[in-house]
N, C-alpha and C positions, 0 to 999 in steps of 0.2 A: 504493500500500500504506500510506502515511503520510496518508489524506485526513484532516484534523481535527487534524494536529499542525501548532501556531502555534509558528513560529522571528522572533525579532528578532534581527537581526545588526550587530552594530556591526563595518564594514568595514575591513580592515588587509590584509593581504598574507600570501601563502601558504595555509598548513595550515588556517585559521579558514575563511575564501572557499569553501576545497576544501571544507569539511564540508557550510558551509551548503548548497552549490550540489550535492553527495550526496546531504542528505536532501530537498531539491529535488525533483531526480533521481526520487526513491519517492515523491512526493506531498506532502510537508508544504510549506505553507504559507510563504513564506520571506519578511520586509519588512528588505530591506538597505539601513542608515543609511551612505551615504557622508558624504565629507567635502567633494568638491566635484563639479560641475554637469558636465554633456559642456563639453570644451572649455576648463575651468578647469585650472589647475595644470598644464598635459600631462593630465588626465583624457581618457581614449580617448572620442570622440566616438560610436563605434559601441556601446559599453560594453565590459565584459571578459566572456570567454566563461566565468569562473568565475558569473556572476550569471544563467547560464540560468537559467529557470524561476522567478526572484525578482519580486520588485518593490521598485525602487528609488526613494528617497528622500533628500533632500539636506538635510542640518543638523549647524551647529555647536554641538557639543557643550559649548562653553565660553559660551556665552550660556544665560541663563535658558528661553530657549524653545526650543531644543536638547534640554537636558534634561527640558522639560517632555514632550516631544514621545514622547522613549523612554518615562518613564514614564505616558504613555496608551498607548503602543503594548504596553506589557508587559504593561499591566493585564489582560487577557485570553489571554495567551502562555503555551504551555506552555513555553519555554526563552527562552532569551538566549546568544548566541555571540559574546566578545570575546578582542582578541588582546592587547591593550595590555601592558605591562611591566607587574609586581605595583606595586600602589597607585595607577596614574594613573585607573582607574576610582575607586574611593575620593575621589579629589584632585577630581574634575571632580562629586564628590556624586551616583554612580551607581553604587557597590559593593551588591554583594552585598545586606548588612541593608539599607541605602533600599529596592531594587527588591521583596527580601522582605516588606516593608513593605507596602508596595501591594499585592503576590501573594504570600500565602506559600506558594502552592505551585508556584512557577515555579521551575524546572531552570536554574543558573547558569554555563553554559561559559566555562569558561578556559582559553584555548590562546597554552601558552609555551612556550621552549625548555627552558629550566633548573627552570620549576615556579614554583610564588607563593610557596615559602620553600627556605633553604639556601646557602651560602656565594656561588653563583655566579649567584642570585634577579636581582639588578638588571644584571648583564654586558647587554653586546651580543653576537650568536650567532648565528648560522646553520645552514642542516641538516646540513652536513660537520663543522662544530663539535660539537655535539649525538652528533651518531652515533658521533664519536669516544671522547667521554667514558662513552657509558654501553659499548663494547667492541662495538659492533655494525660498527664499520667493519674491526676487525681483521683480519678473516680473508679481505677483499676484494682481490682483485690475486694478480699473480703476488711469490713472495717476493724477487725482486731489485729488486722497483718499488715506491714507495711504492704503501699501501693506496688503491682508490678506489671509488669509485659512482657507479650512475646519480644524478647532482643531483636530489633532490626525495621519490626512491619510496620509502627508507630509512626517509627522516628526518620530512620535512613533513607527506607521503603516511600511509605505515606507519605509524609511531610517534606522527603526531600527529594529523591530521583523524581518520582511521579510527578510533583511540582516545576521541577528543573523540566522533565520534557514536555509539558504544557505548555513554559514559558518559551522554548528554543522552539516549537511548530509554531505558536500564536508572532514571535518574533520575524520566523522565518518566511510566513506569511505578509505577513506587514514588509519586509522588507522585498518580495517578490513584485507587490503591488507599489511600493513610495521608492524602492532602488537603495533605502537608508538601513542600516544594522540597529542593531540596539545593545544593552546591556542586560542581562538578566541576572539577577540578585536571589538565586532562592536559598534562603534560610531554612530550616529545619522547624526552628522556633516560629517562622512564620505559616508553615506549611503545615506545622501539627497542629497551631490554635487554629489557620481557618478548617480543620478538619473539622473540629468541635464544635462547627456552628450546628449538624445538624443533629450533637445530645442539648446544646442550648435553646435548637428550638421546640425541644420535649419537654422543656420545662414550662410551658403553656398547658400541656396536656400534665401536669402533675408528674410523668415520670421519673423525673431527675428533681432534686429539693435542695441542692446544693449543697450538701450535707455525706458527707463519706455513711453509707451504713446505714441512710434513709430514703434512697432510691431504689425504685423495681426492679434494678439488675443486680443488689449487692445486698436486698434484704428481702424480696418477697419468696412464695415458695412455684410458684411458677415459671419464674424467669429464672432460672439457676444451671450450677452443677453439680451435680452429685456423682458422689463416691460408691462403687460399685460391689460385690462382694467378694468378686475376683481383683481387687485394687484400682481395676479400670475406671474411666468414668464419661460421664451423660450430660448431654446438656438439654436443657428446656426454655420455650421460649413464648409462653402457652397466650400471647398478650392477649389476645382479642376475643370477645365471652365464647363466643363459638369454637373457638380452638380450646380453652380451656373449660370447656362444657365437657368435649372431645374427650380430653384429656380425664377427669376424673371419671368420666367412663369407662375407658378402658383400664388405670388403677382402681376399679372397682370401689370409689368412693362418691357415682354419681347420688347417694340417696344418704351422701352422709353430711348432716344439717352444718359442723363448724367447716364446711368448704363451699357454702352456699353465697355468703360473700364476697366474691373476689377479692375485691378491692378496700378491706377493714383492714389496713394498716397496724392495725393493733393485735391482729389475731395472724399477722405477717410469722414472727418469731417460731411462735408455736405450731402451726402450717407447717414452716421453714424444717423445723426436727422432725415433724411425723413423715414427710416425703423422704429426708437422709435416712431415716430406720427404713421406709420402705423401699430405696432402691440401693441399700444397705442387701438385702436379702436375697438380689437376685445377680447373676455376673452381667455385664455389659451384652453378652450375645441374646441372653436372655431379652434383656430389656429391646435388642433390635429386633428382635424376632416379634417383638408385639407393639412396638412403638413408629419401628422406618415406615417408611412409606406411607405415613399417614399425616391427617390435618393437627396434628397435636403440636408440632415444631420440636422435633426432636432431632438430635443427631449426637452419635456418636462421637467420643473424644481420639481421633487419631493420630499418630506418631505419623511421620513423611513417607514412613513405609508401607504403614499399614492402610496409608489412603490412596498409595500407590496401587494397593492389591484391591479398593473397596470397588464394587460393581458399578457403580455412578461412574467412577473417574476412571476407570477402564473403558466404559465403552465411551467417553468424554476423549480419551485419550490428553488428560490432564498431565500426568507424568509419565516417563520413556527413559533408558537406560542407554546412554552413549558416553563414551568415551570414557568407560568402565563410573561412570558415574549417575546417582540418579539425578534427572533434571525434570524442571517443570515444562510444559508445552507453553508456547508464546502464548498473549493473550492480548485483548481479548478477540474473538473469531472472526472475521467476514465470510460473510453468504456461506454462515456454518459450518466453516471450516478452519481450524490453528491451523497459521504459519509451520514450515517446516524451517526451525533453527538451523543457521549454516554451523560449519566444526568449529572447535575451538584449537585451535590455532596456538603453535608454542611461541614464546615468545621471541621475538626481533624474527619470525619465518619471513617478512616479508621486507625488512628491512635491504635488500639487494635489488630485488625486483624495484621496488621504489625509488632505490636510488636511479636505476638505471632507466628507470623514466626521465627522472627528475634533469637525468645528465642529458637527457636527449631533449631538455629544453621544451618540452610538453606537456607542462603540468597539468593543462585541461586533461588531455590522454591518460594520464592517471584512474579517472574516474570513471575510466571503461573500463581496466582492466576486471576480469572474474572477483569475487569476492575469497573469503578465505579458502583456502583449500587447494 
């Protein structure tokens, strides 16, 4: 879907990788500038499974032909995606105005924790840091345990790749149409609080109270997870009276008068323990065998393996096993169908090939050649 969109990627870690390797994912053209060779540094030999579908290239950014290298690579690029802290692109004579310079209508990603300006601009940070600060991690957990998350989908994931590649198509667009580039600034901190808008606007309907431990996902006994008798566990999500109608019907508590309320807040607590004792009792297969496929909003708790094996995501073709690795299928589908991800590629594989374009003075030709592999 992305055939004709050129990405230069200067390589770092986490949420930048994920994007590039995203709009990968959908076709665009991807030339990822690592910093060292298979085999260097601890650099993985086989490559990282974030650089499916890339072509990778190896150079130091702090030597003259490092930098010469990006900007011939950019000169024809509709974007550039780096992660670096604010100013060390600047500092290595690769900011923004230079590369505009050469292309002024190349699409400039920036992908940080804290943002390229604001008190907290040059901190160290990570995605549990992050998510913390902009209030996105708050309501996570039960309220006797500190707040937590899944590491990575919040923060890196949500709030930041996801964000960054809105920003580099919406960019990329605009500059297709005006001939002008832009700067894109996605923070982490920005991209997790606008996630939040839509638990903020449940707080009209009562769901959320702003209060840890007095919200329907972290106190009542419909919305929950439980613990199975096999250690596994279940989730429920019964909001709406017809699905939680459902629901104590099939736990055989449709005629039992303290579940006749849904929604008595007060009789939450004790609800809350009479469902842990009861799906306490049965193991997790159990519970699918009477709960999947129905209106009650149930699903199982699964590990990456076990939902690689579940019958949904099998005939979804959600995850595939290459390059001795499990991976997820690209998403999301057109006209019903995942993308087939290109290989992943070791790292600096393409670095000669590219030169010898570049020496043949053809940088447009460049973004014909095949993709990785």
């Amino acid at each position: 879907m992305l055939s004709g969109i050129r990405i230069v990627e200067i390589c770092g870690i986490g949420p930048g990788p994920f994007c590039a390797m995203h709009l990968a994912d959908l076709g665009a053209d991807v030339i990822a500038i690592e910093r060292t060779a298979s085999g260097e540094s601890g650099a993985p030999a086989d490559g990282s499974v974030l650089n499916r579908g890339k072509r990778s290239v190896v150079a130091d950014l702090k030597t003259a032909e490092g930098r010469e290298l990006v900007l011939r690579l950019i000169e024809d690029a509709d974007a550039l995606i780096e992660g670096m802290r604010p100013g060390v692109m600047e500092r290595l004579g690769l900011g923004p105005d230079v590369l505009q310079q050469r292309n002024p209508r190349l699409v400039y990603g920036r992908m940080t924790g804290w943002g390229q300006y604001g008190p907290l601009a040059q901190a160290a940070g990570h995605d549990n840091n992050y998510i913390s600060l902009s209030g996105a991690l708050y309501y996570n957990g039960a309220p006797s345990e500190p707040p937590s998350s899944a590491i990575t989908l919040v923060g890196d994931v949500g709030g930041g790749a996801l964000y960054l590649a809105i920003g580099l198509l919406s960019g990329i667009l605009n500059a297709r149409a005006t001939g002008k580039g832009t700067v894109v600034d996605a923070a982490i901190t920005d991209g997790s609080a606008h996630m939040l808008q839509l638990l903020l606007a449940t707080r009209q309907k009562g769901l959320v109270t702003g209060v840890r431990g007095q919200n329907v996902h972290d106190s009542s006994h419909f919305f929950a997870t439980y613990r199975c008798a096999d250690g596994h566990f279940v989730t429920l999500g019964a909001l709406e009276p017809q699905f939680y109608a459902l629901l104590l019907q099939k736990l055989g508590l449709a005629e039992d008068p303290r579940f006749a309320r849904q929604w008595d807040r007060q009789r939450w607590p004790e609800l809350h323990r009479h469902f842990a004792e009861l799906f306490a009792s049965r193991t997790r297969a159990e519970w699918c065998a009477l709960l999947e496929n129905t209106d009650v909003c149930f699903g199982p708790v699964l590990s990456p393996e076990e939902a690689a094996a579940h019958p949904h995501n099998v005939a979804r073709g959600v995850y595939f096993e290459s390059d001795r690795q499990l991976q997820a299928a690209p998403a999301p589908r057109f006209d019903g169908q995942a993308r087939r991800p290109g290989p992943i590629p070791t790292p600096g594989q393409h670095t000669e090939e590219i030169a010898a374009i570049l020496a043949g003075k053809d940088a447009h030709g460049l973004w014909h050649s095949p993709r990785a592999g």
